[in-house]
C-alpha atoms as an extended CHARMM CRD file, in Angstrom:
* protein
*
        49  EXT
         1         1  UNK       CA              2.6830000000      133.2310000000      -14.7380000000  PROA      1               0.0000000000
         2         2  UNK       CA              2.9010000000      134.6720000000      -11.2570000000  PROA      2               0.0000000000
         3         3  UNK       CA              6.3910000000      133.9330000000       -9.2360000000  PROA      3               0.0000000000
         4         4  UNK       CA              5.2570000000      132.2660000000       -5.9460000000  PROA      4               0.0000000000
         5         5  UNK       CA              8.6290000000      131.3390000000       -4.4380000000  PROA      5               0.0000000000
         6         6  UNK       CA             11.9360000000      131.4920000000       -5.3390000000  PROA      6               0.0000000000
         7         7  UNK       CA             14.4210000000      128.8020000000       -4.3200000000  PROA      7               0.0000000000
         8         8  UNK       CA             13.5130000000      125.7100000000       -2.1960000000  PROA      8               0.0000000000
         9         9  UNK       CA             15.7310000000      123.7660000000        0.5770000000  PROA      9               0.0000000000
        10        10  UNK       CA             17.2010000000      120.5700000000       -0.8920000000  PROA      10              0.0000000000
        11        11  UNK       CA             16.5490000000      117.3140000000        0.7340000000  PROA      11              0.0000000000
        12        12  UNK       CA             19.6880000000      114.7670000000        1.2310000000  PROA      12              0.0000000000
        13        13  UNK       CA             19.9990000000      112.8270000000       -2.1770000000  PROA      13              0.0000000000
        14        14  UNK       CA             17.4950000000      114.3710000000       -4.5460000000  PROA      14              0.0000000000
        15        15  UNK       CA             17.1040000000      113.4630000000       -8.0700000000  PROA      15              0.0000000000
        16        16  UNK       CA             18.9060000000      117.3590000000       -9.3810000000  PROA      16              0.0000000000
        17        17  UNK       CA             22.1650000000      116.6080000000       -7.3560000000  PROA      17              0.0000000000
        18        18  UNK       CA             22.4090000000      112.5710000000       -8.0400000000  PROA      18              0.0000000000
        19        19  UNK       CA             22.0760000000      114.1920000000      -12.2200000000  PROA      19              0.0000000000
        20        20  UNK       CA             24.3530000000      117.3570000000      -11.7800000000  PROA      20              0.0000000000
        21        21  UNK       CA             26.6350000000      116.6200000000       -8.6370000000  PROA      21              0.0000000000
        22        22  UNK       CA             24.5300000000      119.5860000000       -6.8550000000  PROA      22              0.0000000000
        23        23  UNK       CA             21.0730000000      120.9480000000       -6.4430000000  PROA      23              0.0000000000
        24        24  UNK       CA             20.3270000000      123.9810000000       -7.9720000000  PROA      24              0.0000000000
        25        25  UNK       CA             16.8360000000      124.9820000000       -6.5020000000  PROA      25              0.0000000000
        26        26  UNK       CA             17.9070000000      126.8700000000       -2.9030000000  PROA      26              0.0000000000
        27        27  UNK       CA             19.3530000000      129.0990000000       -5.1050000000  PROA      27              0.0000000000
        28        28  UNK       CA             17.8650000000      129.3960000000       -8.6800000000  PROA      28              0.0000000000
        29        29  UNK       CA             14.7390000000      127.2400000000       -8.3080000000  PROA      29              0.0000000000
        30        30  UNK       CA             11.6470000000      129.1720000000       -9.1580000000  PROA      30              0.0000000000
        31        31  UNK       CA              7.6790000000      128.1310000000       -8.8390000000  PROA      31              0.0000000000
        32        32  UNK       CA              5.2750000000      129.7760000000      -10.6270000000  PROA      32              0.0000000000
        33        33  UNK       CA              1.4090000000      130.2700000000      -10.7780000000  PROA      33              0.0000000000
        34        34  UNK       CA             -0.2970000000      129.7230000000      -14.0120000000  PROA      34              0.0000000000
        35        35  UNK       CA             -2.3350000000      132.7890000000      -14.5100000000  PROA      35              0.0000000000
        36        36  UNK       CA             -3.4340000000      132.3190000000      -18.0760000000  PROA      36              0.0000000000
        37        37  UNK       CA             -2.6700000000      128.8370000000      -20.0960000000  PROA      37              0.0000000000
        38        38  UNK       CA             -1.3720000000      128.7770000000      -23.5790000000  PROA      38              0.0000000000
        39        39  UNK       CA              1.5130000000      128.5900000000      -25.6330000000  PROA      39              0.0000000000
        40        40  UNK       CA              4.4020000000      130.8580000000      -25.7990000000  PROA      40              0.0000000000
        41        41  UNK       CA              5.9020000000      131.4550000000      -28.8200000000  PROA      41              0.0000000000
        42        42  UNK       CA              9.2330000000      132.7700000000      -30.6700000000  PROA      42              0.0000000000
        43        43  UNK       CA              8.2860000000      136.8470000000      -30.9350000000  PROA      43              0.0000000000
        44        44  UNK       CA              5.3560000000      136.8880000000      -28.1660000000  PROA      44              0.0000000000
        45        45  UNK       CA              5.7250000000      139.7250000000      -25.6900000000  PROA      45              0.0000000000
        46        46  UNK       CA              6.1250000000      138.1740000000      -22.1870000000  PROA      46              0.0000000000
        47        47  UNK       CA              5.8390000000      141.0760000000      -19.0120000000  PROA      47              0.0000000000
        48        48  UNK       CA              7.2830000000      141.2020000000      -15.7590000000  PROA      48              0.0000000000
        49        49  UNK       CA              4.2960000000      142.6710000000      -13.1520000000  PROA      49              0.0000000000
């Protein structure tokens, strides 16, 4: 996976705050690239580039 953004600005009543009482993503939302599918498993060795 390759980080593409972090953190997005929250629109007025979305689904994260009606569940929670507050949106999370401005500050610990995260989208990501898919840069090789699979499945990650308990033990796999995952790298930060």
């Amino acid at each position: 996976q390759e980080v593409t953004q972090i953190g997005k600005e929250c629109h007025t009543g979305c689904a994260i705050s009606q569940k929670v009482g507050k949106c999370v993503m401005p500050k610990e939302g995260i989208f990501t690239k898919v840069l090789k599918g699979g499945i990650i498993k308990e033990g796999d060795i995952i790298e930060v580039i």
